[in-house]
C-alpha positions as CSV (number, residue, x, y, z in Angstrom):
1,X,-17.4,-2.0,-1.0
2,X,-20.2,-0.2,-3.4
3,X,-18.9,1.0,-6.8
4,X,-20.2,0.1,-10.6
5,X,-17.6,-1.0,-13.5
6,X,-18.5,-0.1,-17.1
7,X,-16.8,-1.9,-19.8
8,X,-16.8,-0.1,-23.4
9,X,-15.9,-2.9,-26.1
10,X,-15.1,-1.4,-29.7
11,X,-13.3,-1.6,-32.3
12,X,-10.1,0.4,-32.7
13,X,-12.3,2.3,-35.7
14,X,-15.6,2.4,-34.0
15,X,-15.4,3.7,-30.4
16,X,-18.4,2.5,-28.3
17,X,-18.7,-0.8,-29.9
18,X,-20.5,-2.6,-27.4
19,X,-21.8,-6.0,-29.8
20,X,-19.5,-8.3,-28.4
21,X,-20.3,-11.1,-31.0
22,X,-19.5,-8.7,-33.7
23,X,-15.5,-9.0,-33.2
24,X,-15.2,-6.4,-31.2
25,X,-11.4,-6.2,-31.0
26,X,-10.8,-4.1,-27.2
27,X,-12.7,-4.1,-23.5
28,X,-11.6,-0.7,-21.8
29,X,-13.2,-1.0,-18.3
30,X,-13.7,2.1,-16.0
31,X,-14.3,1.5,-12.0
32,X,-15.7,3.2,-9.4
33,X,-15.9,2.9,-6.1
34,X,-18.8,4.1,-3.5
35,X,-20.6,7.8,-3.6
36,X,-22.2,8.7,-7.1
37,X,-21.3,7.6,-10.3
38,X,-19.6,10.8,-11.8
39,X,-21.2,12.3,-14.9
40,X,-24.7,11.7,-16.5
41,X,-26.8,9.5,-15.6
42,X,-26.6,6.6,-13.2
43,X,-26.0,4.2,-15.5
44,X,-23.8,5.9,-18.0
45,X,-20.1,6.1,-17.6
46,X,-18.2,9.2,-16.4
47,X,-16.8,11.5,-19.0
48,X,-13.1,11.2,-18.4
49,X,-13.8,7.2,-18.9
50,X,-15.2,8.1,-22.2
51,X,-12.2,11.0,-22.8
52,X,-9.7,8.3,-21.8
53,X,-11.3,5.2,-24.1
54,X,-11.1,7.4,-26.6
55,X,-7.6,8.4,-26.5
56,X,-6.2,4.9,-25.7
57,X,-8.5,3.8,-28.7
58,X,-6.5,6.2,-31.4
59,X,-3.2,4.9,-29.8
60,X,-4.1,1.2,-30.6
61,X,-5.3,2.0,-33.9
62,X,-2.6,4.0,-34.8
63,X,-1.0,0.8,-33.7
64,X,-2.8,-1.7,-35.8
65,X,-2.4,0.4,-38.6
66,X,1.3,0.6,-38.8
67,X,1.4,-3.0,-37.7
68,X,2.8,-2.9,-34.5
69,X,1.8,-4.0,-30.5
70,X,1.8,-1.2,-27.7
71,X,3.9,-2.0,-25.4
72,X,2.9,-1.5,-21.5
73,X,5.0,0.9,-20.4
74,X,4.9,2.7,-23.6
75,X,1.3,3.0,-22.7
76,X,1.9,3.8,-19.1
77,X,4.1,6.7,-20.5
78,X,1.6,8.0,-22.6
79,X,-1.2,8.7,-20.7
80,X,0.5,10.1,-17.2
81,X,-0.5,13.7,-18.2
82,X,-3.9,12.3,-17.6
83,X,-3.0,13.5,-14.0
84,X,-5.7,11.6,-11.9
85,X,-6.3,8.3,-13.9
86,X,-3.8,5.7,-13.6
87,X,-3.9,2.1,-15.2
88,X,-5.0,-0.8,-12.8
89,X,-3.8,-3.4,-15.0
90,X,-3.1,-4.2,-18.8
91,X,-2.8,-7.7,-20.4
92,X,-1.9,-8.4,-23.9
93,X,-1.8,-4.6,-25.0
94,X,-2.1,-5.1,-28.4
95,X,-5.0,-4.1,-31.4
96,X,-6.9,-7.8,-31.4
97,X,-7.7,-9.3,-27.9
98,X,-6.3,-6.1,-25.6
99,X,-8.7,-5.9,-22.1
100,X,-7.7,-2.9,-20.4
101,X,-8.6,-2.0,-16.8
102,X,-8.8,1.8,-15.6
103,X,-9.2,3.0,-12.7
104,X,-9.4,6.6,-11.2
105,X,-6.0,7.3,-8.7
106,X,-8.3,7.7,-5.2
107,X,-5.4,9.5,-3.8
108,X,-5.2,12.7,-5.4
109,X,-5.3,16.3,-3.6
110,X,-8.9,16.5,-5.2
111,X,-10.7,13.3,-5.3
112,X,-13.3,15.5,-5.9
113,X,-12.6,16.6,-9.7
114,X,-13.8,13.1,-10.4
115,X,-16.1,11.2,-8.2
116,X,-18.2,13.7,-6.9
117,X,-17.1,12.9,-3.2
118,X,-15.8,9.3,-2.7
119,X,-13.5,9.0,0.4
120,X,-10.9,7.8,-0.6
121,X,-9.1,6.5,2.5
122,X,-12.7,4.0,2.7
123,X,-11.3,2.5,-0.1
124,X,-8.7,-0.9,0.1
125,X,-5.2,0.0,-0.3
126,X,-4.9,-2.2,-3.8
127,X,-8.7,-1.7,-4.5
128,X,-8.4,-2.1,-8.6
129,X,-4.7,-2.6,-8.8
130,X,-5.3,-6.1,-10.3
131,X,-8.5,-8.4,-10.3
132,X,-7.2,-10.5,-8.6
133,X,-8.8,-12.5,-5.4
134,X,-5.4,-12.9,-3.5
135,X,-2.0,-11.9,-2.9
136,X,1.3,-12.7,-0.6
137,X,3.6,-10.4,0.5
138,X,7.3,-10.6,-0.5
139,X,10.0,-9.4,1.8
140,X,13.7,-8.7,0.1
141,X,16.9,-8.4,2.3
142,X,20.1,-7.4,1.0
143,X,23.0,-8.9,2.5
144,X,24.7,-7.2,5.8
145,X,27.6,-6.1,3.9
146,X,26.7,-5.9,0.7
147,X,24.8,-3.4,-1.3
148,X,22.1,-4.2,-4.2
149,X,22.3,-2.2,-7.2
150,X,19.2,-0.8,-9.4
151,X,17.9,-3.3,-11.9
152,X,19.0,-5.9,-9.9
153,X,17.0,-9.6,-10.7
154,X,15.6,-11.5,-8.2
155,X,13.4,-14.5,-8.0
156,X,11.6,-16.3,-5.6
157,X,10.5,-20.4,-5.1
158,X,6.6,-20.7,-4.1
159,X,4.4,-24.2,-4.7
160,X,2.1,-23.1,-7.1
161,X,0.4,-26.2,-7.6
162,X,-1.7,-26.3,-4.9
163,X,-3.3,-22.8,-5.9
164,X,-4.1,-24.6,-9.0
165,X,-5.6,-27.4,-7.2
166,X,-7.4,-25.2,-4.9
167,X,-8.7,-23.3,-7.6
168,X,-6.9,-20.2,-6.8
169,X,-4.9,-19.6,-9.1
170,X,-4.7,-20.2,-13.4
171,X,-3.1,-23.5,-14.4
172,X,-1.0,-21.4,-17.2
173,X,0.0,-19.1,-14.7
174,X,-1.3,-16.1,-16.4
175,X,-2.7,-14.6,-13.1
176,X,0.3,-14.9,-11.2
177,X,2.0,-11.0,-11.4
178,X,4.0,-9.2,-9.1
179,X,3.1,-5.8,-7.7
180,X,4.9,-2.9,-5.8
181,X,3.1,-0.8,-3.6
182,X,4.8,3.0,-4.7
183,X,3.3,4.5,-1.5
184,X,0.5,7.1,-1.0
185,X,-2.0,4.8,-2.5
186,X,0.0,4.2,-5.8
187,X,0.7,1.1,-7.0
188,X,3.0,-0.4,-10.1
189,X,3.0,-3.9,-11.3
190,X,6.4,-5.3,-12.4
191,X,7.6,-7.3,-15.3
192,X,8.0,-10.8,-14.2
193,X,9.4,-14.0,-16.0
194,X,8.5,-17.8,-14.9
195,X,11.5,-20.0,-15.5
196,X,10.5,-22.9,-17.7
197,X,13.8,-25.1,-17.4
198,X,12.4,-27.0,-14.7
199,X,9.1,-27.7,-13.0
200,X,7.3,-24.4,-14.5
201,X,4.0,-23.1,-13.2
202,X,1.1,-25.5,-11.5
203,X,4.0,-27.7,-10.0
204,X,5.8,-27.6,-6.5
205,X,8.5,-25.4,-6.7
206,X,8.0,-22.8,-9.3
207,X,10.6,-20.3,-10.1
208,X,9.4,-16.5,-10.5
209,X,12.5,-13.7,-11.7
210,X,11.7,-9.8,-11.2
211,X,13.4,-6.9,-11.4
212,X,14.0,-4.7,-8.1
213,X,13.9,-0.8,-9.8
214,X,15.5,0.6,-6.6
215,X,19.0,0.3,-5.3
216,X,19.1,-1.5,-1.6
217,X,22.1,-0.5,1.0
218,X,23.9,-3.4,2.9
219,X,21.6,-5.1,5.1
220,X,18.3,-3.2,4.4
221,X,14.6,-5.0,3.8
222,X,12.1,-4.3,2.1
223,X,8.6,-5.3,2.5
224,X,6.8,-3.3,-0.7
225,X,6.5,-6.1,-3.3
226,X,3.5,-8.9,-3.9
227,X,2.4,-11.5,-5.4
228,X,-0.8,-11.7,-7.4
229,X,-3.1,-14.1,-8.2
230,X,-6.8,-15.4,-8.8
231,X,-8.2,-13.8,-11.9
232,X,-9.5,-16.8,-14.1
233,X,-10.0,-13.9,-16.9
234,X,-6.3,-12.9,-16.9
235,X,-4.9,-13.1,-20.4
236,X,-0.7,-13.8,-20.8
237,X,1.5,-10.6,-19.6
238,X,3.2,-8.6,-22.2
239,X,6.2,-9.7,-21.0
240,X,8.7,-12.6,-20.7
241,X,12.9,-13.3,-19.9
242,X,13.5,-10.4,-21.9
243,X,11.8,-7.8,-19.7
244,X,13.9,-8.8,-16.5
245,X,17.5,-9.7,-17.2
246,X,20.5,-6.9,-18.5
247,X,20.3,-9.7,-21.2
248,X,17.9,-12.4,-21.8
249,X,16.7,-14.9,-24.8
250,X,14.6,-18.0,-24.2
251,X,14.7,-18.6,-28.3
252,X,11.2,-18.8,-28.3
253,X,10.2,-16.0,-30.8
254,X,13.5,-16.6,-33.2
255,X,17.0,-16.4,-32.8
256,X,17.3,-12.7,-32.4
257,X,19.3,-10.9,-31.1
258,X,22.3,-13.6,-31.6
259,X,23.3,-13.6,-35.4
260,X,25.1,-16.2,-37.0
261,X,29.0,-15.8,-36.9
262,X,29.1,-17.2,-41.0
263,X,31.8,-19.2,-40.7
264,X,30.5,-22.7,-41.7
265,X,28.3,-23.0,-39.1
266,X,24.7,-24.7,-38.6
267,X,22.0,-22.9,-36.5
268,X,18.7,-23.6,-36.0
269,X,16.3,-22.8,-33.2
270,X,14.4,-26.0,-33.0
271,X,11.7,-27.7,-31.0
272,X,13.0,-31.2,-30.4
273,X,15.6,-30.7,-28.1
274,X,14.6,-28.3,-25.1
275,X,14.8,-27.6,-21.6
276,X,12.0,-25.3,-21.1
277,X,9.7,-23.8,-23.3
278,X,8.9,-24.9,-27.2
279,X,12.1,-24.1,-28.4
280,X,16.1,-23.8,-27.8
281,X,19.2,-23.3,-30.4
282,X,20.8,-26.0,-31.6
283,X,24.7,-25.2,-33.0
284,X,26.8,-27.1,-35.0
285,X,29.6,-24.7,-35.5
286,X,31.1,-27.5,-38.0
287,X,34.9,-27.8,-39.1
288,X,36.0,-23.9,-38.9
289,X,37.1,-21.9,-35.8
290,X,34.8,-19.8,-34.5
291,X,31.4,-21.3,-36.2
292,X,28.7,-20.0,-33.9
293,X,26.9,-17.3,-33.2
294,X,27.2,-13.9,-31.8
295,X,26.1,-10.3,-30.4
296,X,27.0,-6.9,-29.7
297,X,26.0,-5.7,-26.7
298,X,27.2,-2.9,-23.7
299,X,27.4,-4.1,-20.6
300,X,28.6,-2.4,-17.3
301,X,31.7,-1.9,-15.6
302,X,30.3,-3.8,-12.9
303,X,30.0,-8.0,-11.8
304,X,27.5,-10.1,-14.1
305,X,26.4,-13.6,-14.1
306,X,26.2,-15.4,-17.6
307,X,23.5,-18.0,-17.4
308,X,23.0,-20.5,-19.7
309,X,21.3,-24.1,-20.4
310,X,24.0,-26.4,-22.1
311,X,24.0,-29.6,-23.6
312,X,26.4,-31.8,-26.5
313,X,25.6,-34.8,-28.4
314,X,29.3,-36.3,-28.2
315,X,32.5,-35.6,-26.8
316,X,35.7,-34.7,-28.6
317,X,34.5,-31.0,-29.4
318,X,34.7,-27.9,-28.2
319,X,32.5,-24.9,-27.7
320,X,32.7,-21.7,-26.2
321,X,29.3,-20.8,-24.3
322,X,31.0,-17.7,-23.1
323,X,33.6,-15.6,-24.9
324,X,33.4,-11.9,-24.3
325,X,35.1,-9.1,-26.8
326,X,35.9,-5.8,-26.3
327,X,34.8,-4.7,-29.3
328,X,32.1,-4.9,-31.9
329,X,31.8,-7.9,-33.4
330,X,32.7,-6.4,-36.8
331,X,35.8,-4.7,-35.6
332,X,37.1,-8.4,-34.2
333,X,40.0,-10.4,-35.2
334,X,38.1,-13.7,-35.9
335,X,40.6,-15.2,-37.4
336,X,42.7,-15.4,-33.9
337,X,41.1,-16.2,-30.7
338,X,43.9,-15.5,-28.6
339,X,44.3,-11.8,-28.7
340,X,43.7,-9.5,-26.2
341,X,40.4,-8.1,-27.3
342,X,38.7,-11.5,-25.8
343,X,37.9,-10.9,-21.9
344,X,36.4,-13.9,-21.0
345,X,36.2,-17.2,-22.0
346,X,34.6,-20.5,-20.5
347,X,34.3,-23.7,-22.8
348,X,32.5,-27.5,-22.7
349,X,36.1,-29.0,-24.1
350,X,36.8,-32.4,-26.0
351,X,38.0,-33.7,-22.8
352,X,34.1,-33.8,-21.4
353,X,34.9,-31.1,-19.1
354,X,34.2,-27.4,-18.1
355,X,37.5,-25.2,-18.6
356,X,38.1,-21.1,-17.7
357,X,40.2,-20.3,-20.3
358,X,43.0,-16.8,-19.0
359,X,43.4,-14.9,-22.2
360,X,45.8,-12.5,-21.0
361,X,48.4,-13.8,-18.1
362,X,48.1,-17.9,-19.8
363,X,46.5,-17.6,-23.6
364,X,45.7,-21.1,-24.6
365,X,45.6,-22.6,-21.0
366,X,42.8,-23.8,-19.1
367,X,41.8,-24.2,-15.9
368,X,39.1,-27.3,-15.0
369,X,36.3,-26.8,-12.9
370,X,33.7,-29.4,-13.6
371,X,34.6,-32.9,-14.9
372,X,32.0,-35.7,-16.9
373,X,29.5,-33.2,-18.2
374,X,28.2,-36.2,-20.1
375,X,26.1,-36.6,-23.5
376,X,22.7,-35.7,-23.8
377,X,21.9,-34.1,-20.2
378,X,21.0,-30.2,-19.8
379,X,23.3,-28.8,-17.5
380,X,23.3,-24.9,-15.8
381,X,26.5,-23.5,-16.4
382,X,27.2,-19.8,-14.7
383,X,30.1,-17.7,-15.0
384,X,30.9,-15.0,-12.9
385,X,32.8,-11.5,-14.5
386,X,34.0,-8.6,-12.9
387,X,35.5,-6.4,-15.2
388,X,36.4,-3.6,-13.0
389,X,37.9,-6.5,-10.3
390,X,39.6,-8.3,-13.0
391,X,38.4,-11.7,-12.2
392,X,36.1,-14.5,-13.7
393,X,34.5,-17.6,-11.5
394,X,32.2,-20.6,-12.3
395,X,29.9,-23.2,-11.4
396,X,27.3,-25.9,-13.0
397,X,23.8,-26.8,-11.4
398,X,24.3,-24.1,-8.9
399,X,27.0,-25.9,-6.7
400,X,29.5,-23.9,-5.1
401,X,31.8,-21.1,-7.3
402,X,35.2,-22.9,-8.1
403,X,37.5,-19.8,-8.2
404,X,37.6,-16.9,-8.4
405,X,40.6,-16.7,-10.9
406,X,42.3,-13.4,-11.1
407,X,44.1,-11.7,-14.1
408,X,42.0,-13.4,-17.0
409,X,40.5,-10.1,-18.4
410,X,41.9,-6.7,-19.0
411,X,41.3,-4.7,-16.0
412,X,38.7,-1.4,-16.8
413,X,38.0,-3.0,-20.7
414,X,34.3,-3.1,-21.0
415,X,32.4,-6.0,-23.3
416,X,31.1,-5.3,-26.7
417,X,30.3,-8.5,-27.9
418,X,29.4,-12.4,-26.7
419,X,30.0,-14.9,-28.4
420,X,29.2,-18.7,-28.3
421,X,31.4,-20.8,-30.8
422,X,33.5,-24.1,-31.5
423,X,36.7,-25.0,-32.5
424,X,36.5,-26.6,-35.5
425,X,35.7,-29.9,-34.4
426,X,32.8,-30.5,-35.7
427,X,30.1,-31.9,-33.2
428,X,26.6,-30.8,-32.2
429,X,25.1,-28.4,-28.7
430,X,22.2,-27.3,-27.6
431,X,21.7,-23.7,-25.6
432,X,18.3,-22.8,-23.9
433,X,18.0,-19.8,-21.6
434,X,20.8,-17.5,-21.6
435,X,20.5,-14.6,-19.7
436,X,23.2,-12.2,-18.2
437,X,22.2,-10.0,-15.1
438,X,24.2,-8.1,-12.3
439,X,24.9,-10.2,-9.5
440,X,26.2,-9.1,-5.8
441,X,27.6,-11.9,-3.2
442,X,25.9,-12.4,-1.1
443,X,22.9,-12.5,-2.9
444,X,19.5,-10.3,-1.6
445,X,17.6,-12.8,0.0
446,X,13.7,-13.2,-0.2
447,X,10.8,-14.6,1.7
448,X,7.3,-15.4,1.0
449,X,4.2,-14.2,3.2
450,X,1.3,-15.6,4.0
451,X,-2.0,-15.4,1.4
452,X,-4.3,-12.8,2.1
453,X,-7.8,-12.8,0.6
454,X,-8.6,-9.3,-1.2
């Protein structure tokens, strides 16, 4: 395939900056594929390349001057009234370091306006999508019975290490992107997040997460999704756990958005202690009930899973990884935990043991579901709640579901706040990874695809 690629470096300030070695902060890179090179002469770029670089250039200085990143699909909404340029791919959208790849959309009613006669059906389906040298295809199946909501999360298991080894792929991973192919030659790449509590990227069995933006009926597959990989220039994604869960924290960057609950409590995100990543929160919600941290939040009507990495330092305390409210977490009674504003509740108890905790039909009772959790060893406990069904469930290191349990939450009350929090026995836990997300049973399947070679 013919085609020429000019890359404009500036600075945010000085447009058509091309001195690399002079700090240039931004590479905006305009293709073109086959027939004549639009505009000018041969070797210059096409005005609507220059138009374009010029407008995205105002956006990220605009940006830089108020001190803030643009974020991709801030971007991506910003510049569809360009009609018949769409982005290929962005990486690290941001005033310093920002590459950003254009390309022409081939598929327009009048190819023409721009290229002065390319075909565009010559032209590969993904052709400038991503630099990338490879790609599998991902095929998604929703259960027979069972439909698939919007915004659903979904992952998929693929050995990455031997496209490290092979050369194929980055060893951080920063390559690997998922794609969906929109149809009629458009193409949208979708925020993905590695998970990091386990082997993480270059190793055998590496764990991506995505977000399916369409609903799926029972039984139906779907074969529009891709992996990408095999640009050694690829720069990080401008994304990460909170870009594909209905809630999800890592405590990488800080512990936003939980706040601390103020009543006597210790929290620290620290580095020490971690599952994945460089950091997780360690609590020590000390000698006062409740001491822990919280957030307001507004989830559906609908079944969630609550995901979280714990671990404890001793037995003989308590702590609440999960404790839904139906109300803001100002407008709580804190001092009486009991009441039926809580919805849910699951707890690591002094007895060394996972308990579901009814706060309506039995207050105060617990049911056990997972005996010696131990000292000192990460363990992934999930808790299914359906509001709407009126029912919670459970299970640690994704064994089997141990209910479900009916009549622990108030039918039709929707959550406002979660909260994680002790009893006021002292001791010391660890949290890495909490996400919440819809989930469906059975779960949407999916399958990897062989490699093709773009």
């Amino acid at each position: 395939m013919s085609g020429r690629i000019w890359r404009l470096w500036f600075h945010a300030s000085e447009l058509g900056e091309k001195d690399r070695s002079s700090g240039a902060s931004c590479a905006i890179e305009c293709r073109h594929y086959g027939g004549r090179y639009g505009e000018g002469d041969a070797g210059d770029p096409p005005s609507w390349c220059l138009d374009l670089a010029r407008y995205v250039g105002t956006l990220l200085f605009k940006a830089g001057q108020a001190g803030q990143a643009v974020e991709l699909r801030a971007l991506f909404a910003s510049i569809q009234t360009w009609g018949r340029v769409v982005i290929a791919a962005a990486v690290a959208v941001a005033v310093t370091g920002c590459h950003l790849v254009l390309d022409p959309d081939r598929y327009t009613s009048s190819p023409d306006d721009w290229d002065g006669g390319t075909d565009a059906a010559s032209l590969p389906d993904d052709s400038g999508i991503l630099t990338s040298a490879f790609r599998r295809p991902l095929t998604i199946a929703a259960g027979s019975g069972t439909a698939v909501p919007a915004g659903y999360s979904v992952h998929f298991n693929l050995d990455t290490s031997l496209l490290v080894a092979d050369g194929k792929a980055r060893p951080d991973g920063a390559d690997f992107r998922i794609v969906r192919d929109r149809g009629g030659g458009s193409f949208e790449e979708i925020p993905r997040w590695m998970d990091d509590a386990g082997p993480g990227f270059a190793d055998g069995n590496t764990t991506t997460w995505f977000v399916l933006p369409q609903a799926l009926s029972a039984g139906e597959v779907v074969e529009d999704y891709y992996v990408y990989y095999g640009d050694p220039q690829a720069q990080a994604p401008p994304y990460g756990i909170a870009d594909v869960f209905l809630l999800g924290t890592d405590f990488e960057t800080g512990l936003a958005p939980w706040e601390a609950n103020a009543r006597g409590e210790t929290v620290a995100v620290q580095s020490a202690t971690t599952i994945g990543g460089a950091r997780a929160l360690r609590v020590a919600p000390g000698s006062t009930l409740g001491g822990g941290v919280h957030m307001d939040l507004d989830l559906p009507l609908t079944g969630v899973l609550f995901s979280q990495h714990l671990r404890q330092a001793q037995t003989g305390s308590s702590f609440a990884s999960v404790r839904t409210i139906d109300r803001l977490w100002t407008a709580h009674d804190r001092d009486d935990w009991f009441t039926a504003q809580v919805r849910g509740w699951v707890e690591l108890d002094g007895s060394n043991t996972m308990v579901e905790c009814p706060t309506l039909v039995h207050p105060g009772v617990g049911i056990e579901w997972f005996q010696s959790y131990g000292v000192d060893v990460w363990h992934l406990v999930e808790v299914f709640y359906d509001p709407s069904a009126n029912i919670m469930d459970g299970r640690v290191d994704g064994g089997p579901f141990q209910g479900p349990w009916p009549d622990w939450s108030q039918s039709g009350d929707p959550v406002r706040s979660l909260i994680m929090a002790g009893e006021g026995q002292n001791g010391v836990f660890f949290v890495d990874n909490y996400t919440v997300r819809l989930f469906v049973d059975p779960e949407p399947t999916m399958s990897v695809g062989a490699e093709e070679t773009l």
